[in-house]
N, C-alpha and C positions, 0 to 999 in steps of 0.2 A: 785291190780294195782294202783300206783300212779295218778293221777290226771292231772301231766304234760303229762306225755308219753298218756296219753288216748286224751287228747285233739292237742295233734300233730301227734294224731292216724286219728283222723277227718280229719287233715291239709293235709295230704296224701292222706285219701279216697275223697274229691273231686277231689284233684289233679288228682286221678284216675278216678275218675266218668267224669270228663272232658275232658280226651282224644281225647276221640272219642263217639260220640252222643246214648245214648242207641235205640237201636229198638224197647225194650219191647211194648208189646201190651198197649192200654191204658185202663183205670180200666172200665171193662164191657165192652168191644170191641172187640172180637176176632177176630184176623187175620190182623191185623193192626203191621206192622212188618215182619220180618221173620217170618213165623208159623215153627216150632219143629216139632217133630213125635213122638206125647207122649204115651208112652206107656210102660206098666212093661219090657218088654226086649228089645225094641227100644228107647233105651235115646235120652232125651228132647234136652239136650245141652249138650255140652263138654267143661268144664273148659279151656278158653286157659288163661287169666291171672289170678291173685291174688294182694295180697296185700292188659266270660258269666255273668258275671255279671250283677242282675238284682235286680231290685227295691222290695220293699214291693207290695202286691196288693192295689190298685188304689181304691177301694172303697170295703166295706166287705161284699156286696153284688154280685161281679162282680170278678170271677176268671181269670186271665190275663194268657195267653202264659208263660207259666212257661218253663223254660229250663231246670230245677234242678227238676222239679217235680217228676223225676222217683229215684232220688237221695235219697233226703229229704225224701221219700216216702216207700225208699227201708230202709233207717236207720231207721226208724219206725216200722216198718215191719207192714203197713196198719193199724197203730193204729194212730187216731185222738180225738182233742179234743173234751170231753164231756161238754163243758161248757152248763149251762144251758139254757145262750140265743142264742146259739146255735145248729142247729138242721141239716137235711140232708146234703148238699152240704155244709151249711155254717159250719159246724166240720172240716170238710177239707181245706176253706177258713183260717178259727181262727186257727188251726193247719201252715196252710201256711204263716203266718202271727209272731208266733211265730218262726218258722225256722230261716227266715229269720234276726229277731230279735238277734235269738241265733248265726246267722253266723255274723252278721257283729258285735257284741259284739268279736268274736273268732280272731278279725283282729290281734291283736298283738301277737297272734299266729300262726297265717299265716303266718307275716313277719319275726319272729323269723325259723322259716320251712322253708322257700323261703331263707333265708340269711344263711341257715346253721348254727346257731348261735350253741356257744358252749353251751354244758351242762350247766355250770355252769348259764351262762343266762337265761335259759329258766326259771328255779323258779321263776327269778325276773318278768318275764311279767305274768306268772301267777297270781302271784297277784297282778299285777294291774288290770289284768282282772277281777279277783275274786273280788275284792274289787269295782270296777262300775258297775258288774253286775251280782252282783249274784242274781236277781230276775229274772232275766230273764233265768240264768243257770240252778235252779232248777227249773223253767215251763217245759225248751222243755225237757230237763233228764231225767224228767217224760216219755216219750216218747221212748228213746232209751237202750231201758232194753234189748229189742228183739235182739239187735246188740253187746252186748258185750260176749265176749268170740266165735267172728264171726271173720269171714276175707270178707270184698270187692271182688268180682270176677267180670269176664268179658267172657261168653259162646263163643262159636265161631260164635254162630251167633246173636251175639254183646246184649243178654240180660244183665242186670246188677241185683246183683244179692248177698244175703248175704248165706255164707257157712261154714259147719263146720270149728273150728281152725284148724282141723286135713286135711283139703280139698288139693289137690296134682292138678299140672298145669295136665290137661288131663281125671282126675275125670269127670264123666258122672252122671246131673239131671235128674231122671225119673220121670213119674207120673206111681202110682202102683191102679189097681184099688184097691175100697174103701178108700184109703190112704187120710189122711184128708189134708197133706203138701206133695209139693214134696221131694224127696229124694236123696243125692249123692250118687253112688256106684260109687265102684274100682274093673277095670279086676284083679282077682286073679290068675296072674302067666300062665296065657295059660290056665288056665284049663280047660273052659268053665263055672267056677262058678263066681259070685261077691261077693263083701265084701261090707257091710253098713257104709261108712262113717259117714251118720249124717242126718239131716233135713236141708232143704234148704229153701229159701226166694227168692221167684222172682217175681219183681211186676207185675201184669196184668194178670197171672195165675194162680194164686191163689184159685179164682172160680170156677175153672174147665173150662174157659172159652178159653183153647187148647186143652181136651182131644175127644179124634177122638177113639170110642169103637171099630172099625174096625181092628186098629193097632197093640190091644192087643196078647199078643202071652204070651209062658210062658217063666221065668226070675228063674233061679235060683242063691238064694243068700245063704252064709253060714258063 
């Protein structure tokens, strides 16, 4: 994949991340949000889509109201910086930090997105982009490995959330016990079986910190 389309692939998924506010739980906090019904044959969410402007933080000790934070957070898929003078909370600060560096470096990409601008144009902002910041393009890039060959989605009960390319508006998140990530299935045709879509990414869940062992029941997939 070319370089242009991938970074007006971003220009889109906030456009989407933006919409409408995520609910996702927040990291280490369960039940904060809509809670799911997580379990191998009771799915988490239900895919219903596919597909704010804020400062830098205020000091690199002091994590500020983030609005994007589930965003930024989800295109990473919970991976933060290891710098070395950086350590618990402050990887996620220096992580948060770089995002934000990386988005407002991505402007002339946005406006090219937002204007509809022809093909032909977009190569040209590209490299202006490329060429003021490309230090700052290879740091956060580092970071967003987990997102490419993914789609953006939006559950119905408003998680945000990255999913197989292969992912369908109506595909169903579960959590499978043992399973180390949750999972997309797709009803197979009436039959009472599912089909394996893929692995999915949903920030706040991750830990296990919505599964309810009560719920379990069995799930057959084929």
């Amino acid at each position: 994949m070319s370089a242009v389309p991938l970074l007006t692939t971003f220009a889109k998924w906030e456009s989407f991340a933006t919409e409408v506010a995520p609910t996702n739980p927040g990291p280490g906090v369960a039940g904060s949000g809509s809670r799911p019904e997580p379990s191998p044959s009771n799915p988490t969410t239900e895919l219903a889509h596919e597909t704010c402007e804020l400062g830098s933080p205020a000091t690199p000790d002091e994590e500020p109201e983030d609005q994007l934070a589930v965003y930024w957070q989800t295109l990473c898929t919970g991976t933060y910086d290891a710098a070395a003078n950086a350590s618990g909370r402050g990887r996620k600060i220096a992580s948060q930090k770089l995002f934000y560096s990386w988005r407002a470096s991505l402007k002339p990409l946005y406006q090219l997105h937002r204007w509809n601008a022809d093909r032909m144009l977009r190569p040209l902002g590209f490299v202006r982009y490329v060429v003021n910041t490309y230090r700052m393009f290879s740091e956060f890039t580092l970071f967003l490995e987990g997102s490419y060959g993914r789609r953006l989605g939006r559950a119905a009960n408003g998680y945000l959330c990255l999913v197989p390319a292969a992912a369908e508006v109506g595909d169903k998140v579960i959590l499978a016990r043992g399973g180390r990530v949750p999972l997309m299935v797709r009803e197979d045709g009436g039959t009472g079986y599912w089909r394996l879509v893929g692995e999915a990414y949903v920030h706040g869940i991750m830990d296990g910190e919505t599964w309810e062992e009560d719920k379990c029941k069995e799930f057959q997939v084929r």
